[in-house]
Structure formats: structure tokens, C-alpha cells
LUMKOLPA-288982 format. One line per 5 residues: number of its first residue (from 0); their letters; for each residue x, y, z of N, C-alpha, C, CB. Coordinates in Angstrom, 3 decimals. Glycine has a CB too. Layout:
<semis>
NUM	a	X,Y,Z,X,Y,Z,X,Y,Z,X,Y,Z | ...
</semis>
This chain:
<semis>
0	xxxxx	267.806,71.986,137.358,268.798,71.028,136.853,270.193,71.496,137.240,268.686,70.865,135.307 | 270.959,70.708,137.830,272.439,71.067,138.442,273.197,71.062,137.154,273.138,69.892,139.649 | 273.069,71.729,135.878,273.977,71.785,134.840,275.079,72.221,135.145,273.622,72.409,133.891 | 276.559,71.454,134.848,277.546,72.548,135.228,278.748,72.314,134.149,278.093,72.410,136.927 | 279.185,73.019,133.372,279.884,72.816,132.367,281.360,72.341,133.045,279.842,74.098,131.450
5	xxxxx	281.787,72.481,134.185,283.133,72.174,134.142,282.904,70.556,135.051,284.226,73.583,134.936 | 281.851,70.286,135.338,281.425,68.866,135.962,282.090,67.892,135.526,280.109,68.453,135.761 | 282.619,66.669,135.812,283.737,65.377,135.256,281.842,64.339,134.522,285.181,64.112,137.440 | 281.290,64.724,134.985,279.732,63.979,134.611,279.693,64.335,133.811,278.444,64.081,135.172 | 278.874,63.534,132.709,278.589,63.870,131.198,277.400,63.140,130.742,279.801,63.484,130.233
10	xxxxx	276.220,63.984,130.553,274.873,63.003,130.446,274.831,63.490,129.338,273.468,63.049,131.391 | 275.085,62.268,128.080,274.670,62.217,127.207,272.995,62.149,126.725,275.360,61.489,127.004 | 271.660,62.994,125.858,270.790,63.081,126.121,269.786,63.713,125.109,270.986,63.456,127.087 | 268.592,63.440,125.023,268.038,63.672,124.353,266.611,64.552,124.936,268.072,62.583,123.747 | 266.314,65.870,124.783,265.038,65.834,125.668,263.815,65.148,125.822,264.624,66.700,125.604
15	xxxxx	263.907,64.539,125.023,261.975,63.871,124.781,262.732,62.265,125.089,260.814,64.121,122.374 | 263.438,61.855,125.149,263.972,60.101,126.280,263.259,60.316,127.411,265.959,59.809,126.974 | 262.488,59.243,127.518,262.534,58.530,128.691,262.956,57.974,129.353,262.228,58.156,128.839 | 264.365,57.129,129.016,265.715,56.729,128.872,266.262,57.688,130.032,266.376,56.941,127.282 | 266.618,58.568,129.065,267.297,59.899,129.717,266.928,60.648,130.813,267.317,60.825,128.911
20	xxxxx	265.464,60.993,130.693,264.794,61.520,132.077,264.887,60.793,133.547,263.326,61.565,131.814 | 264.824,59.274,133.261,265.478,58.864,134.582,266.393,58.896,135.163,265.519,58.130,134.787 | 267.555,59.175,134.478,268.912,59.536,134.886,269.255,60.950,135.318,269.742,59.236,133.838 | 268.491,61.390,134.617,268.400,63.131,134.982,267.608,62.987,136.161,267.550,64.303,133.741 | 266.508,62.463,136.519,265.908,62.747,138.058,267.083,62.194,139.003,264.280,61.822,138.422
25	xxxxx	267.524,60.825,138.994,268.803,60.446,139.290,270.027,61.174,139.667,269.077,59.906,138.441 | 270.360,61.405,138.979,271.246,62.943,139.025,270.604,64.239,140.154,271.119,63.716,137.195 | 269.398,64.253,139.691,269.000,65.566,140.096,268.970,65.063,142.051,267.175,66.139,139.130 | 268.319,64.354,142.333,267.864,63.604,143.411,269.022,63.158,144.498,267.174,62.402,142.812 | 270.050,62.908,143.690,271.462,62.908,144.284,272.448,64.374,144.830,272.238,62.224,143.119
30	xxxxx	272.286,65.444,143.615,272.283,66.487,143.785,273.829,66.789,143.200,271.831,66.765,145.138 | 274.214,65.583,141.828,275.212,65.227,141.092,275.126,66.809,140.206,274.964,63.618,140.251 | 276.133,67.440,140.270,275.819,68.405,138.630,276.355,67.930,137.546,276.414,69.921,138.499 | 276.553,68.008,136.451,276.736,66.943,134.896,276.893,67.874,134.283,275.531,65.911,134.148 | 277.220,67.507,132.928,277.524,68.444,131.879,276.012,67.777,130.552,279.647,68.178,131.293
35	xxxxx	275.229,68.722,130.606,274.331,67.790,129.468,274.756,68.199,128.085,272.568,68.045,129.553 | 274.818,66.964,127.447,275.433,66.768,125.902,274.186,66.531,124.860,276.552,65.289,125.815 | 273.598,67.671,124.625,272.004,66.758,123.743,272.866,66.053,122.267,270.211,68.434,122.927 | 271.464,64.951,122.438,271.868,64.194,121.141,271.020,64.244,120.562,272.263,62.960,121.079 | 270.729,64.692,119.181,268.980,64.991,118.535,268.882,63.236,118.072,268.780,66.545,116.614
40	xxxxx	268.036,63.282,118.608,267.360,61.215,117.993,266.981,61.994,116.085,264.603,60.236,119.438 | 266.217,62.994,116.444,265.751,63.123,115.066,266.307,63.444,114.077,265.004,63.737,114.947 | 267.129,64.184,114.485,268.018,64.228,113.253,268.831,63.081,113.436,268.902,65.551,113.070 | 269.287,62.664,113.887,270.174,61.243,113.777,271.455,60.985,114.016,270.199,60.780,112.658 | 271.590,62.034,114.898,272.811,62.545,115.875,273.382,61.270,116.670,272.233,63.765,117.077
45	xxxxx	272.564,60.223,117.164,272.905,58.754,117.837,273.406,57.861,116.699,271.505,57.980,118.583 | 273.673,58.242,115.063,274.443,57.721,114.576,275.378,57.859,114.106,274.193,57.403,114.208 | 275.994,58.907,114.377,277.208,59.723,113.990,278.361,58.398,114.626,277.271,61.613,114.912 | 279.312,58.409,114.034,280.412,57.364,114.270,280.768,58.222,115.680,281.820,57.160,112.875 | 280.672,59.587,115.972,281.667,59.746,117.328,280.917,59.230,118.069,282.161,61.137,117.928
50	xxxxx	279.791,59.157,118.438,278.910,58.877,119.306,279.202,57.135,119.758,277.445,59.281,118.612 | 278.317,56.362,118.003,278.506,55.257,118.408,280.108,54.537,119.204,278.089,54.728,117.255 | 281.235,55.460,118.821,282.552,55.259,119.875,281.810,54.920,120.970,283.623,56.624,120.229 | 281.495,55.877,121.347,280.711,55.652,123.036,279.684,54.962,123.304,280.178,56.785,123.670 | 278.494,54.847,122.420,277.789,53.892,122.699,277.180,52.947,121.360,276.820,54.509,123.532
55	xxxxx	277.700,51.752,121.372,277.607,51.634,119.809,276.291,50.967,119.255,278.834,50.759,119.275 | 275.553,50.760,120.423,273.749,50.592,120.159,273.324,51.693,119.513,272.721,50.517,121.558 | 273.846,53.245,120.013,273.073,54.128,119.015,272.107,54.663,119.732,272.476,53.456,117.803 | 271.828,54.517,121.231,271.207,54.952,121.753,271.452,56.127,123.233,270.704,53.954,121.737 | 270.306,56.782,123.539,270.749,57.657,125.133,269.876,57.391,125.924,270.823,59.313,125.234
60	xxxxx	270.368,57.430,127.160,271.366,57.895,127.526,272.976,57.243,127.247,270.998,58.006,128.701 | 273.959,58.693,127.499,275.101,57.461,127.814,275.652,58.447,128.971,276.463,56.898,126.317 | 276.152,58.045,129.766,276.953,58.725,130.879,278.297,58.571,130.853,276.592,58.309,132.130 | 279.138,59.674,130.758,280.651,59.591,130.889,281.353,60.002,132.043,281.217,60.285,129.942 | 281.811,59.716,132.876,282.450,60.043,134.345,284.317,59.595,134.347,281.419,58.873,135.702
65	xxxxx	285.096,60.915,133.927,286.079,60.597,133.456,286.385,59.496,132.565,286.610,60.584,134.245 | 287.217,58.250,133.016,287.298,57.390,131.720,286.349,56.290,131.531,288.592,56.771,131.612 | 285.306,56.657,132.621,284.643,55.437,132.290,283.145,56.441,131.900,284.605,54.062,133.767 | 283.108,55.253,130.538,282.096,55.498,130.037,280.687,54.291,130.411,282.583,55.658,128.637 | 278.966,54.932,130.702,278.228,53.602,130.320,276.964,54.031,129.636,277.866,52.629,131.636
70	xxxxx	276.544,53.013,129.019,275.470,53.153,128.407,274.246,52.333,129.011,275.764,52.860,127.119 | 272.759,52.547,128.403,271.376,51.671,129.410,271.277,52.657,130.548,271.802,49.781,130.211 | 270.326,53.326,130.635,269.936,54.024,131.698,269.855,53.276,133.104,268.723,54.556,131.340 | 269.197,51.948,132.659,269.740,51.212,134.615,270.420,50.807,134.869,269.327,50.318,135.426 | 271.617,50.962,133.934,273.685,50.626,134.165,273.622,51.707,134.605,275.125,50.390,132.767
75	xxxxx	273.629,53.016,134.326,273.712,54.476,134.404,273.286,54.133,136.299,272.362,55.602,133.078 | 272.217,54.617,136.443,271.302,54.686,137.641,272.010,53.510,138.929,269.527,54.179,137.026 | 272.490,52.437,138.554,272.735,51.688,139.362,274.421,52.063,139.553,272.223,50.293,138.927 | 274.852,52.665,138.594,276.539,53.039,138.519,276.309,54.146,139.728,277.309,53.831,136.683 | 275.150,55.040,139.459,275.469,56.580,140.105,275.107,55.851,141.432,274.381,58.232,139.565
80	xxxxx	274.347,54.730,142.249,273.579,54.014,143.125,274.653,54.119,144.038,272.997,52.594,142.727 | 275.653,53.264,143.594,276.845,52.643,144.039,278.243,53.398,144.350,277.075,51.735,143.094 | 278.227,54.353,143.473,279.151,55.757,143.159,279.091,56.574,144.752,278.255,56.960,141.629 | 277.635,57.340,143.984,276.926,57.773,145.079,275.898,57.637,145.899,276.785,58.410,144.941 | 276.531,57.207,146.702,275.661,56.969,148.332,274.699,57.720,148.773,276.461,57.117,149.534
85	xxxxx	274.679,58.719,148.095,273.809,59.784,149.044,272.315,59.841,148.555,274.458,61.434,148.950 | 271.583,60.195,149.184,269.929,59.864,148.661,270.049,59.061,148.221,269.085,60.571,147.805 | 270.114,57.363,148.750,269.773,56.373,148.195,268.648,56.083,147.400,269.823,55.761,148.902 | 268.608,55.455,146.604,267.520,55.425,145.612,267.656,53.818,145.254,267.751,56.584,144.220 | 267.555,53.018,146.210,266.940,51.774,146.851,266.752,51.607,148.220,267.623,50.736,146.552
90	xxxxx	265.414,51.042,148.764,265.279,50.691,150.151,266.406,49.643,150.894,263.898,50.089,150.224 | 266.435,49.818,152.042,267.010,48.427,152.299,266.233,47.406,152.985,268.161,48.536,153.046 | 264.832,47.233,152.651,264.367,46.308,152.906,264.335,45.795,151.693,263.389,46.394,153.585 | 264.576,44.477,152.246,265.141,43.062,150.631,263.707,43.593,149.642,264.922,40.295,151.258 | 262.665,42.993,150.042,261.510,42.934,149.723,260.686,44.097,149.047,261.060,42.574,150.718
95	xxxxx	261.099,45.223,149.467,260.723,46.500,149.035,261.318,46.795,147.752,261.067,47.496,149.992 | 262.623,46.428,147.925,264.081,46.368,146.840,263.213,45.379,145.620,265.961,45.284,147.754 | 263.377,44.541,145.800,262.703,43.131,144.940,261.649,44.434,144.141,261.581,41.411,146.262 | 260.672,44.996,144.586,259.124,45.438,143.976,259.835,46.217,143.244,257.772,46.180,144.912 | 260.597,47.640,143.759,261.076,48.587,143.010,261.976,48.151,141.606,261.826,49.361,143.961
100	xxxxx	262.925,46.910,141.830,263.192,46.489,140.374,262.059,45.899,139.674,264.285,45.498,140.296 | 261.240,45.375,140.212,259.936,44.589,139.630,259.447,45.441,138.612,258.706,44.290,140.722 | 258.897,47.018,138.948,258.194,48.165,138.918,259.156,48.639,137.269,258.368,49.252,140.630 | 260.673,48.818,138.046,261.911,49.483,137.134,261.775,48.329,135.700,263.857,49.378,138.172 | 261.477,47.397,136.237,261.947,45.954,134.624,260.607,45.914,134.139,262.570,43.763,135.107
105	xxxxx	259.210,46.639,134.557,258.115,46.197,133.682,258.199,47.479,133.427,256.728,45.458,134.120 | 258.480,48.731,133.071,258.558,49.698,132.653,259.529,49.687,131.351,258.813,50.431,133.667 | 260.452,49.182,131.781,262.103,49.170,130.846,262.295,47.940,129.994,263.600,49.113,131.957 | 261.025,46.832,129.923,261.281,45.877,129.094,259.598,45.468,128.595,262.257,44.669,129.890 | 258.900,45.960,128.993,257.472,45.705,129.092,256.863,46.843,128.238,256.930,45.691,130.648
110	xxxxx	257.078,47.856,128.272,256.394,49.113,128.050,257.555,49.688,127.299,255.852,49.966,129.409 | 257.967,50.374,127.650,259.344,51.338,126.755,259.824,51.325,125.779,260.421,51.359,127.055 | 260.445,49.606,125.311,261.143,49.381,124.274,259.558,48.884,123.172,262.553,48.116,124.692 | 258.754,48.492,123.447,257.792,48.206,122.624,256.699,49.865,121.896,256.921,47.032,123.662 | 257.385,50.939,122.499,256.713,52.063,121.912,257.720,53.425,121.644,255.497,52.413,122.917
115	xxxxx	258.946,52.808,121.464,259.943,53.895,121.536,260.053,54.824,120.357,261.234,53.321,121.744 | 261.200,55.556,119.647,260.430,56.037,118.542,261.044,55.330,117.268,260.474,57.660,118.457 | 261.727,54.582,117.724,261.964,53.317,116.364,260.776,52.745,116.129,263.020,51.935,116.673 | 259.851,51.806,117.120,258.830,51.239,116.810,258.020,52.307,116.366,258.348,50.457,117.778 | 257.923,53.379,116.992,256.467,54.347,116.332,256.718,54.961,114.961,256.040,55.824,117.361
120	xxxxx	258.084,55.160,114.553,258.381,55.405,113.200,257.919,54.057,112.318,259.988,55.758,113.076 | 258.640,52.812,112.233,258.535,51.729,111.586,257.026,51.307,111.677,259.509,50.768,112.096 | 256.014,51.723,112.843,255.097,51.001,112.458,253.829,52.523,111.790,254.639,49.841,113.948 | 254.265,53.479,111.808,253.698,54.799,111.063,253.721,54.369,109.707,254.593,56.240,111.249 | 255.044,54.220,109.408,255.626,53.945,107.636,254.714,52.885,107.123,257.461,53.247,107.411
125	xxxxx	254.779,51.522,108.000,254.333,50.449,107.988,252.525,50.370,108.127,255.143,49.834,109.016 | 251.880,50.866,108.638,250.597,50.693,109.274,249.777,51.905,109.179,250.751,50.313,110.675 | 250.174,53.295,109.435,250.045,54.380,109.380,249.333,54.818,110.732,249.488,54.634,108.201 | 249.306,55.827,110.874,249.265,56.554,112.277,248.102,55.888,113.158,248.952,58.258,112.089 | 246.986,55.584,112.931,245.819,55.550,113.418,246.338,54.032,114.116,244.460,55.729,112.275
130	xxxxx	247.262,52.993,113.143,247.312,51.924,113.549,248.797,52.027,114.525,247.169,50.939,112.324 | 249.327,52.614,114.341,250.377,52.936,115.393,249.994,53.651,116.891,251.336,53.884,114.672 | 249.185,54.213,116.704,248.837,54.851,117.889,247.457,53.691,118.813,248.240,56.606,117.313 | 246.908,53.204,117.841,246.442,51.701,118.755,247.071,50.638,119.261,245.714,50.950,118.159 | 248.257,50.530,118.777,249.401,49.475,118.948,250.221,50.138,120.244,250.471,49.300,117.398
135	xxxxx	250.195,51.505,120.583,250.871,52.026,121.506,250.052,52.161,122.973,251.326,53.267,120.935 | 249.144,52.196,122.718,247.883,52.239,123.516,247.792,50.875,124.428,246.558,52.374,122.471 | 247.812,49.996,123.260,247.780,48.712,124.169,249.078,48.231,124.822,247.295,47.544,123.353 | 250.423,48.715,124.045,251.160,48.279,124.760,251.347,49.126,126.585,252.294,48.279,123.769 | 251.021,50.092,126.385,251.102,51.363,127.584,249.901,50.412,128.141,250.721,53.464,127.119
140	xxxxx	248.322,50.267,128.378,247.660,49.673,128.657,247.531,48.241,129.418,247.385,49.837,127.897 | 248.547,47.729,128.745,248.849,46.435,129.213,249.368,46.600,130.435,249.705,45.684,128.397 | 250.767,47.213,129.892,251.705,47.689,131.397,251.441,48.502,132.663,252.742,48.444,131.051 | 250.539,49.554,132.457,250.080,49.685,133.411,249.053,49.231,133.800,250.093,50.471,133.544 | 248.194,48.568,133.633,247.155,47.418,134.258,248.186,46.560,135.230,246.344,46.265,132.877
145	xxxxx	249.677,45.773,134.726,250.015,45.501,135.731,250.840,45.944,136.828,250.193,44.839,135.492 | 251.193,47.438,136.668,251.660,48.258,137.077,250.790,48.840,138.396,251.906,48.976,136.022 | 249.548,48.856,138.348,248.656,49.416,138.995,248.085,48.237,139.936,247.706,50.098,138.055 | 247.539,47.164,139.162,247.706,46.012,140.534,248.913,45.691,141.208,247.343,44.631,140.170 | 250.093,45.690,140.751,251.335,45.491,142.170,251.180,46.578,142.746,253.091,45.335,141.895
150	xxxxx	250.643,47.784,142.487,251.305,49.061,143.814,249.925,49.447,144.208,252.432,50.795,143.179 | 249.350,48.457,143.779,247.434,48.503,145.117,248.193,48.165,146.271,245.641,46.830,144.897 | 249.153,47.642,146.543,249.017,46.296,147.379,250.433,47.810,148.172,249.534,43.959,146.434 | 251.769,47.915,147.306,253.015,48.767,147.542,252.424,49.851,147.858,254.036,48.976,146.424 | 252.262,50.623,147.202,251.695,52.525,146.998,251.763,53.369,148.561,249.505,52.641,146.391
155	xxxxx	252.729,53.726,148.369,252.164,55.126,149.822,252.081,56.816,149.024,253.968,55.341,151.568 | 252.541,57.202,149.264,252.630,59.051,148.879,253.422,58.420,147.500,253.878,60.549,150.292 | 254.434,57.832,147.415,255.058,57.296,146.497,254.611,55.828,146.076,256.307,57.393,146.877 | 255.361,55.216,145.075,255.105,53.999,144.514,255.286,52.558,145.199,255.817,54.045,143.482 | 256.157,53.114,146.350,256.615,52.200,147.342,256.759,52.364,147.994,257.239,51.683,147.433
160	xxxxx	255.625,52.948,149.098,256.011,53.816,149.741,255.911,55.313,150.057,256.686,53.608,149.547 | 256.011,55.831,151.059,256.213,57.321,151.458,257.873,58.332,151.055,256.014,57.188,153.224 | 258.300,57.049,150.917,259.507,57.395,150.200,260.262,57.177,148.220,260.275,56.632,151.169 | 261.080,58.214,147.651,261.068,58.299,146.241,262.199,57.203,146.215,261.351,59.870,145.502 | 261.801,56.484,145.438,262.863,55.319,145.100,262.778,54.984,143.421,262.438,53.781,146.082
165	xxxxx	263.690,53.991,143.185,263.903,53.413,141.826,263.367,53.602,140.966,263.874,52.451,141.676 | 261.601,53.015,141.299,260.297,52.920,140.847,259.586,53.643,140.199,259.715,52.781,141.529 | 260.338,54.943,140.766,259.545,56.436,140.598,260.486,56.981,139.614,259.388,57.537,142.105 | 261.566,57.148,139.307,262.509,57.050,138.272,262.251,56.545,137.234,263.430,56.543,138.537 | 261.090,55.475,136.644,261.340,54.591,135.920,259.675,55.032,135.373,261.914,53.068,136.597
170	xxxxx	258.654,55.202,136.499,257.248,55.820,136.197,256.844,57.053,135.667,256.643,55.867,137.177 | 257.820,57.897,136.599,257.491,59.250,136.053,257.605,59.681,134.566,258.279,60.107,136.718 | 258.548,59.036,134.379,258.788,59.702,132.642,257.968,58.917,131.932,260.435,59.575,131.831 | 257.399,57.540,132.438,256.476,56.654,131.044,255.227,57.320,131.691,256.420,54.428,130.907 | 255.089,57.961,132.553,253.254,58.437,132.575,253.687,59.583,131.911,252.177,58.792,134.291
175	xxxxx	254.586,60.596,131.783,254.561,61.841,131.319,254.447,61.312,129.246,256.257,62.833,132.085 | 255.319,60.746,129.624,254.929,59.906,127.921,253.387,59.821,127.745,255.539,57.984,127.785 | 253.289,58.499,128.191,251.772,58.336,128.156,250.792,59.424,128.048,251.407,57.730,129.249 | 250.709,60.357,129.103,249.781,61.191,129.433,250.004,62.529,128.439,249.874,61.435,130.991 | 250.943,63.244,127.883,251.614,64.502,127.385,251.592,63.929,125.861,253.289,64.924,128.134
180	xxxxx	251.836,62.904,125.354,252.305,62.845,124.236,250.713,61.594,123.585,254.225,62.272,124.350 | 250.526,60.907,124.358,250.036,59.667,123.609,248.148,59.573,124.684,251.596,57.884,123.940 | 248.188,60.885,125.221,246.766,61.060,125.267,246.274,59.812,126.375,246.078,60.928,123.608 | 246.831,59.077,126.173,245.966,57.955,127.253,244.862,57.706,128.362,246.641,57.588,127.863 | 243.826,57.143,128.140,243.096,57.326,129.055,243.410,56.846,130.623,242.089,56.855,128.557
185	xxxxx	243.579,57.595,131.345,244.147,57.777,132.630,243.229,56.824,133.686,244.139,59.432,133.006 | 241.579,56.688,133.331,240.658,56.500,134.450,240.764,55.378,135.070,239.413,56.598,134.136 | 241.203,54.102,134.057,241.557,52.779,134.957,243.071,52.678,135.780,241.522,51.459,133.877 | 243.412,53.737,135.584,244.895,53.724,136.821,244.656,54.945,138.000,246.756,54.249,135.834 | 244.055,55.078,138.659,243.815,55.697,139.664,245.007,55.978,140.753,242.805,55.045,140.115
190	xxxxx	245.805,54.873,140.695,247.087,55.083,141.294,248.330,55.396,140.980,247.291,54.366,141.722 | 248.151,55.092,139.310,249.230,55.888,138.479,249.258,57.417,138.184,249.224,55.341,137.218 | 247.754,57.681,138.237,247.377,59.283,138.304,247.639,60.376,139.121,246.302,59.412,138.385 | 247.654,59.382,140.596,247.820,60.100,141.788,249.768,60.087,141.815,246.841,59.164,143.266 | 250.059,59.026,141.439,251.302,59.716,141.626,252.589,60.210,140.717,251.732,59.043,142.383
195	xxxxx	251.109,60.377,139.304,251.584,61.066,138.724,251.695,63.226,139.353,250.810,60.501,137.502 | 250.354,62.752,139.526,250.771,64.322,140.397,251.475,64.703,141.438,249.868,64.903,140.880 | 252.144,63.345,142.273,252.985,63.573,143.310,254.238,64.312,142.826,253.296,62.308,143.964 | 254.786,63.669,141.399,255.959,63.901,140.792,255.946,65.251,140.443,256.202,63.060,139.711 | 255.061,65.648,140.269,254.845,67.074,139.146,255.148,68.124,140.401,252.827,67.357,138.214
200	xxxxx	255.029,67.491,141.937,255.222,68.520,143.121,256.889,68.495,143.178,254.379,67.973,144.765 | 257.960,67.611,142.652,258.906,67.600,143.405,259.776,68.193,142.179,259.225,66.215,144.164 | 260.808,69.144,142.618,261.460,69.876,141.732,262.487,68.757,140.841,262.234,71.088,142.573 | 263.316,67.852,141.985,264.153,66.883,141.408,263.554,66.198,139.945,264.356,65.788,142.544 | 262.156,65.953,139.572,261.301,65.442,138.618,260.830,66.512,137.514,260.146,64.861,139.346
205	xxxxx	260.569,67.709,138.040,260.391,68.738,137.227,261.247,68.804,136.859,260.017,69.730,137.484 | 262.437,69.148,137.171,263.887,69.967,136.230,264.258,68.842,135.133,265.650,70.318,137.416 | 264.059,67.541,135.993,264.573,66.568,134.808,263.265,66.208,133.752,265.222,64.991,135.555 | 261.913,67.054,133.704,261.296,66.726,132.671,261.541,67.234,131.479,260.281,66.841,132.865 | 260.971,66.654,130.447,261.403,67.030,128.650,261.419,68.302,128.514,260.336,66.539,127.387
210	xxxxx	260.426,69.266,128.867,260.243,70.756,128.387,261.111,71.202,129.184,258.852,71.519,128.486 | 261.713,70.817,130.312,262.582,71.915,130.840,263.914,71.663,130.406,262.556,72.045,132.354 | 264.169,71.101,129.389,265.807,70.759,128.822,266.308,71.761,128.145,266.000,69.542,127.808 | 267.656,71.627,127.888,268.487,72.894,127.365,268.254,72.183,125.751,270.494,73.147,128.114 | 267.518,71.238,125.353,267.844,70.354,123.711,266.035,70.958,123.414,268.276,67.737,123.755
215	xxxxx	265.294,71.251,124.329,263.678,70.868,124.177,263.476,72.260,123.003,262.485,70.986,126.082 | 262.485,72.051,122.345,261.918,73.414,121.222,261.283,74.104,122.111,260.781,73.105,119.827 | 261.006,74.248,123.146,260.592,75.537,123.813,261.801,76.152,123.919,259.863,75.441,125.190 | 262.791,75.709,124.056,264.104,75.986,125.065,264.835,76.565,123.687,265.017,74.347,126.057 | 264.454,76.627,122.648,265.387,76.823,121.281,264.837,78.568,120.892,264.869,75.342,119.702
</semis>
């Protein structure tokens, strides 16, 4: 991880986001160094009034780059896109482009927000564990069923390809979810599996995973 305390970057962050981990591969992949700011979700650090200043959803990531502040990890990702040029992290074929947001918006509106840890708290309290963790199952289930038929068709070494793009930003951290935390049975995605282990080869993906954070309880 390019941590660098005197960096004008400021990744606001939590280790266990998925949110956050894409921006951190982002970062990492670009070869941006940042200043990481953990925000504990659990203790409830995303509601502290200084925070909400900066982002007043209450949520992380948020990225600060001198005076401009943003919040939403694919404001973030598409800010650093445009910022920085370097290791692009969109194709420029139209069409390729099109899949990789396809890939990025059924991850980030399909899957993510329906198992985050607001929903898994509220429906624990509500339902209790056994029924929360079936409710998470199917939502992860769903999404990658259609996750796995579009990139039968996309898929090279990567998701789109032989090359790391958007897509892979947006996968890696919901299979590490999925797979690390919520057990999932892996056998009907055969192509989510495989590149789940592609990720686990590339350092840019390692440094930005949960256990290797300066916020993570190994790291304490």
C-alpha cells in the first residue's frame, strides 16, 4: 500500500468496506500514495458530525484531494480515472467500456447495498442470524449468477479480458466478501473462482485487501 502521510490524497476508510477496497486497489494500481484515515463503521465513527461535514450520508469511502472533497466509491474511482491518466482503468473500446460499467453497477447496486452492514445488522435484530445469513446468500447468489453468465461470453485472465479494468475493482472485494466472510458456495461460479485467484496473484489487490489495513484487528 503506497501510504504516505505527507500525500495531498486522503482515503477516508474502513478496513472491512468493500466500498473502500476498490478505491484502494484504484489507488494502488495507479501507483497514487494517500494518506489512509480509518473510520471504525463499528463503533460509529461515520457519525461523528466532523465526518458527516465531509460526507453527510455517513458513509466510506470519502476521498479528499486538497479542497476538493468526494464521496461514493465510483465518484472516487472515476475522479482518480480522469485525474489520473496513468494505468487506465477503462478500455477504450466503447463496448468493452459498456460491460465493465455493466459488471461495476451489478455489483454496486445489485449486490452490495442489499448486504452491507446496515442491512445485516437490521435484519440480525429483526430476523436473527440464521435468517440474515439466508437473505445474504441469495442476494450474493442472485448477483453472481448474473455476473457469471455476462463474463462466459467477456472473461480472459481477467473479467474483461487479459487486461485489469473497472470490473475487477468492483469483483474482487464482493468475492473476498462473499468467500472470507459469508462462506458462499463457490461451485456454480467457476469463473468468479478463477478470477478470484487471479486477484489474490496481484500485489495492487493484495495490499488493498481488508487484513492488510493499518484499521484491520490483525494490524492492532
Amino acid at each position: 500500500m503506497a501510504v504516505d502521510e505527507e500525500s495531498p490524497l486522503k482515503l477516508y476508510s474502513f478496513w472491512a468496506s468493500t466500498c473502500a477496497q476498490r478505491v484502494r486497489i484504484a489507488l494502488n494500481l495507479k501507483g497514487l500514495n494517500f494518506q489512509y484515515k480509518a473510520v471504525d463503521l463499528l463503533k460509529g465513527e461515520h457519525l461523528a458530525p466532523e465526518y458527516l461535514k465531509l460526507n453527510p450520508v455517513g458513509f466510506v469511502p470519502t476521498l479528499v484531494d486538497g479542497d476538493v472533497v468526494i464521496a461514493d466509491s465510483f465518484a472516487i474511482i472515476m475522479y482518480l480515472e480522469e485525474k489520473y491518466p496513468q494505468r487506465p482503468l477503462l478500455p477504450t473500446d466503447l463496448v468493452k467500456r459498456a460491460i465493465n460499467h455493466q459488471v461495476a453497477n451489478i455489483v454496486s447496486s445489485s449486490i452490495q447495498p442489499l448486504q452491507n452492514l446496515i442491512v445485516e445488522k437490521y435484519l440480525e435484530e429483526k430476523c436473527g442470524t440464521e435468517e440474515k445469513l439466508s437473505w445474504i446468500h441469495m442476494i450474493i447468489g442472485k448477483g453472481f449468477l448474473a455476473l457469471e453468465k455476462l463474463l462466459t461470453v467477456e472473461a480472459g485472465k481477467f473479467a474483461t479480458g487479459d487486461q485489469i479494468y473497472l470490473a475487477d475493482l468492483f469483483l474482487a472485494p464482493q468475492l473476498h466478501r462473499a468467500i472470507e466472510t459469508f462462506n458462499v458456495d463457490m461451485s456454480k461460479f467457476p469463473i468468479l473462482s478463477r478470477l478470484y485467484e487471479e486477484y489474490k496473484k496481484i500485489a495492487a489487490f493484495e495490499d488493498a485487501a481488508p487484513e492488510n489495513q493499518p484499521d484491520a484487528p490483525s494490524q492492532n
